[in-house]
Every structure is written in C-alpha cells, then in structure tokens.
C-alpha positions as a Markdown table, in Angstrom:
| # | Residue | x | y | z |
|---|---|---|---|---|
| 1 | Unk | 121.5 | 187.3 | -4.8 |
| 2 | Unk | 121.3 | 191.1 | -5.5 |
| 3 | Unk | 118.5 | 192.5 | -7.7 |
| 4 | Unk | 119.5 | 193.4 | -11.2 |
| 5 | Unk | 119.8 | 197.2 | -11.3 |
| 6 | Unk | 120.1 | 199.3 | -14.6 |
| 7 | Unk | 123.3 | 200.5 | -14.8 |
| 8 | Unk | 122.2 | 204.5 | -14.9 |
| 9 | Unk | 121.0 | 204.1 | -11.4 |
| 10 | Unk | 124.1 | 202.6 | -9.8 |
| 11 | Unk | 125.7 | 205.7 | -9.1 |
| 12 | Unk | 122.9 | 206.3 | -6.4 |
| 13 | Unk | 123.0 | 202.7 | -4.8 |
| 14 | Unk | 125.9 | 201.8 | -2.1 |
| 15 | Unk | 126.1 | 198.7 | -0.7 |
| 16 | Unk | 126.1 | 198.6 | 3.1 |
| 17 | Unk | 126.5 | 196.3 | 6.2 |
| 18 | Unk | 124.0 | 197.0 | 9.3 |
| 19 | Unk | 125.1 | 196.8 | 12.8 |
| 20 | Unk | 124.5 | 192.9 | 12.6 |
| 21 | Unk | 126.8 | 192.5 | 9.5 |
| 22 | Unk | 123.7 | 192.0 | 6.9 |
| 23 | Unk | 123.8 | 193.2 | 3.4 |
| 24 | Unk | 122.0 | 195.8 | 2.2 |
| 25 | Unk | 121.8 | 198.2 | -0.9 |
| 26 | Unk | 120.8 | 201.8 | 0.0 |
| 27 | Unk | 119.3 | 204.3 | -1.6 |
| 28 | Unk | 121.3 | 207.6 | -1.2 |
| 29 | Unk | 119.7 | 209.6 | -3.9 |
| 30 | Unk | 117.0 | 211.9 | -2.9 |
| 31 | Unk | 113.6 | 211.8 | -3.7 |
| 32 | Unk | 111.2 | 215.2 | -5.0 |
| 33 | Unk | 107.8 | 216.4 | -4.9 |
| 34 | Unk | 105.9 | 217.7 | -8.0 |
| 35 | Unk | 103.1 | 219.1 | -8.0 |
| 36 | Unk | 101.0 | 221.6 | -10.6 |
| 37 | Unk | 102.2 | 225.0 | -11.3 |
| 38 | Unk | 98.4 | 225.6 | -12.8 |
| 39 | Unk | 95.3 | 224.9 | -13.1 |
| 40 | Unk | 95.3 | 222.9 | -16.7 |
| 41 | Unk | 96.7 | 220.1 | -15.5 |
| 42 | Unk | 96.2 | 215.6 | -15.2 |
| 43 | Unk | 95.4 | 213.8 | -12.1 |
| 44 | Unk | 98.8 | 212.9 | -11.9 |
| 45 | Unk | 100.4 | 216.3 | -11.2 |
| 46 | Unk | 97.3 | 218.3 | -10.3 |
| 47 | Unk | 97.7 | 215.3 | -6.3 |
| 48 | Unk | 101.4 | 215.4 | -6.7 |
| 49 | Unk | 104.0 | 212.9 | -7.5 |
| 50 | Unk | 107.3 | 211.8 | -6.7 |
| 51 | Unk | 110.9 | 211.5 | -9.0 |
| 52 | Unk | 114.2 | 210.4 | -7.6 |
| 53 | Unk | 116.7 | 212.5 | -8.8 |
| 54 | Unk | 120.2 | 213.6 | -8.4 |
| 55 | Unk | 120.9 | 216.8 | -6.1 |
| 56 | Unk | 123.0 | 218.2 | -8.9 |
| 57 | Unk | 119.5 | 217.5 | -11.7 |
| 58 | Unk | 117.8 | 220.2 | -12.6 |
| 59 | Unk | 114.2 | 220.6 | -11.6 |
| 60 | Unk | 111.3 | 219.6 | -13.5 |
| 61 | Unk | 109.7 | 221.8 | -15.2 |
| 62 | Unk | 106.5 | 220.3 | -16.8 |
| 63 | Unk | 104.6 | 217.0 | -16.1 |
| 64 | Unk | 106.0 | 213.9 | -17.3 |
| 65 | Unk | 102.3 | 212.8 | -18.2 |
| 66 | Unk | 100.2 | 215.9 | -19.2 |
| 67 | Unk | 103.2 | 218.4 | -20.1 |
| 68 | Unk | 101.5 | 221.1 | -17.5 |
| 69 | Unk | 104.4 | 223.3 | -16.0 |
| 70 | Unk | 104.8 | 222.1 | -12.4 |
| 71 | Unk | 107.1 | 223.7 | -9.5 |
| 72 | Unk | 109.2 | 221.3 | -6.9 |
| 73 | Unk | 107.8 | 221.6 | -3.2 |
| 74 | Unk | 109.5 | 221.5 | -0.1 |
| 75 | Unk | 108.7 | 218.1 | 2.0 |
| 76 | Unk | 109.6 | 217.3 | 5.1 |
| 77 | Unk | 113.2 | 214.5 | 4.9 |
| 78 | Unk | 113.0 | 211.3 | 6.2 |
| 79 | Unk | 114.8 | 211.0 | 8.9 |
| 80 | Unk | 114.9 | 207.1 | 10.0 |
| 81 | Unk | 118.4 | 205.4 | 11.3 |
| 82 | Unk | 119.5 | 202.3 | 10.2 |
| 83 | Unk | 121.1 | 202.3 | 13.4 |
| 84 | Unk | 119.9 | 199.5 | 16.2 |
| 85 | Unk | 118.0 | 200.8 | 19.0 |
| 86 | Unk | 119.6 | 201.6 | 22.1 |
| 87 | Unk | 116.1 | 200.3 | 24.2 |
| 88 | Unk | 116.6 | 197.9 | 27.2 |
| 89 | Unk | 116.9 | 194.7 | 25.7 |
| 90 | Unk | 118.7 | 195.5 | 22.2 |
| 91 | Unk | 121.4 | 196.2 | 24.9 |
| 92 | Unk | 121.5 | 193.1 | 26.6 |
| 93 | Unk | 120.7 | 191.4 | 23.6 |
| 94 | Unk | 124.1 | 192.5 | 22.0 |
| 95 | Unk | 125.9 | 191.7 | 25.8 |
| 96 | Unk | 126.3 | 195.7 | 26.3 |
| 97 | Unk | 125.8 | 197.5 | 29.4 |
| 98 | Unk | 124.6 | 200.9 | 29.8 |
| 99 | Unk | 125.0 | 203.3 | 32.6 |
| 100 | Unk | 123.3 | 206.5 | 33.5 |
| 101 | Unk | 124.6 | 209.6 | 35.7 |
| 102 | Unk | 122.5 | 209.6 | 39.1 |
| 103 | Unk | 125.2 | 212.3 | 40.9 |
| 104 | Unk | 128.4 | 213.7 | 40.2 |
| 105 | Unk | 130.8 | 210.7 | 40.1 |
| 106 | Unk | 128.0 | 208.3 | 40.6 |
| 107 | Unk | 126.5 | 206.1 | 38.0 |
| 108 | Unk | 123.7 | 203.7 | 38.0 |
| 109 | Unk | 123.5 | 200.1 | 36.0 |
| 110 | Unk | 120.2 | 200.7 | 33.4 |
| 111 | Unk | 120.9 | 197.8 | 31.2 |
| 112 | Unk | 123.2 | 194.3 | 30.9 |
| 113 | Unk | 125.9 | 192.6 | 33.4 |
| 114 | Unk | 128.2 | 194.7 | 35.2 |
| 115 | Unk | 128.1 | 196.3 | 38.7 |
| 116 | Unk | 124.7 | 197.9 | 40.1 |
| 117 | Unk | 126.6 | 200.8 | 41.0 |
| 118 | Unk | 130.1 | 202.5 | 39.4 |
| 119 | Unk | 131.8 | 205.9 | 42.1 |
| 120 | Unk | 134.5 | 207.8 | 41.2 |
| 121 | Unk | 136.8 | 206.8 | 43.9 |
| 122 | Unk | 138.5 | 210.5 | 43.6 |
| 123 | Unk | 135.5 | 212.2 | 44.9 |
C-alpha cells in the first residue's frame, strides 16, 4: 500500500520499477539550501535549512520562521543511481557474464558462465 500523499505534491512524485521489478515512488523535485542573508536572524536560517521546491519556484526570499532575508546557496547534487551494481557477484547473481578487453580481439571472462577466453577469429 502507497503512503497517502497531498495532492499538491504529486506532480513531483513518479512511480518507478527498479532493476528487480520493485515499486517505488521517487522524488524528482529538487531540494535548496537557505541560509541567512544577515546578521538578525533565528537559529533556523542563521545554520541553514532545506525546502523542496520546484525548478520553475521562485527563490525564497526571507525565513519561513524569523522573516530575516535569506539568499539560496549552491550545494553540491546528489548523485546516487538507483541502478544495480555492476560488482562481481551482482553479475552472477543476475546469470550475466562480463568480459574485459586483455588485447586487440582478445577478451577475458571477469564475471558469470561463459568461455574463459573469447578471440576474434579475424585477427
């Protein structure tokens, strides 16, 4: 069962399926830092905070909590994958086999069932 969301958030909810055909609801809106344009300011700004908003929103311009101006900084994105990892035994797991380039038209076995060795025949 799905979590109740308010209806002025769907528009920034997707459902998606992972790799393994699991249901999932992701979050595609992004997510801003406020802090303090000043010095009069609460706790709350003065550390910093966090507001999901739309790209297309405008800026904040004051504190939700004190009414001090604040200014919108620049923070590094997240940058995980929902994507399964390509390791060793996520391969095998998934009855994959991965091969790696040893020499031109030579390629070695790294991971799963399958030959040892593959050769370009042509070469």
């Amino acid at each position: 069962m799905e979590p109740a969301i308010p209806r002025s958030q769907v528009d920034w909810i997707r459902k998606s399926d992972d790799s393994y055909g699991n249901k999932a609801l992701v979050m595609t809106m992004p997510i801003y830092e406020y802090q303090a344009a000043g010095e009069n300011c609460c706790d709350h700004c003065r550390s910093a905070f966090d507001v999901m908003q739309k790209i297309a929103d405008e800026p904040l311009k004051l504190c939700p909590q004190c009414h001090a101006p604040v200014r919108r900084k620049i923070s590094r994105p997240n940058l995980s994958s929902p994507a399964p990892s390509l390791s060793k035994e996520n391969i095998e797991k998934h009855g994959l086999t991965q091969f790696k380039k040893v020499e031109k038209g030579v390629y070695e076995k790294t991971a799963g069932k399958g030959p040892d060795i593959i050769t370009d025949s042509k070469i």
